[in-house]
C-alpha positions, 0 to 999 in steps of 0.5 A: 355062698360058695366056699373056697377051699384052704391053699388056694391062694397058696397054690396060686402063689407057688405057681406064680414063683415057679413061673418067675424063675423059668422066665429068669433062668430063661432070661439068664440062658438066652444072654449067655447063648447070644454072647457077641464074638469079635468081628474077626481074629484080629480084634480086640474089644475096645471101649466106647470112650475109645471109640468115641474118641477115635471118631471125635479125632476122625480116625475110626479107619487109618493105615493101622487098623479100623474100629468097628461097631455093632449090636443093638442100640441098647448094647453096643459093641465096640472092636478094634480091629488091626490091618 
């Protein structure tokens, strides 16, 4: 019958914590880097309520300005962007 040697499960465990905080740091540092600029100048950030509203009144484009949407499904982005 073999024996384990003490510490083996700890080293295991700090391993695995090690592992968890580069994954989260890295996580953390690829959200920062891929942070979403407006469209344009000319726009601002509007909200999805905003939106939303706009294009329930049909006036996502009119003579003053335009709204625009973009990103993921998971993460949109909503701008208003003046003419």
């Amino acid at each position: 019958m073999r024996r384990r040697r003490p510490g083996t499960w700890v080293r295991a465990a700090t391993v695995m914590r090690s592992f968890a905080a580069i994954v989260a740091m890295g996580t953390l540092y690829s959200s920062a880097a891929h942070a979403l600029q407006p469209p344009s100048e000319r726009c601002r950030a509007a909200s999805k309520i905003e939106y939303d509203s706009a294009k329930k009144q049909y006036l996502l484009r009119n003579r003053f300005g335009f709204y625009v949407r973009n990103g993921r499904i998971w993460r949109r982005h909503y701008w208003y962007c003046q003419l």
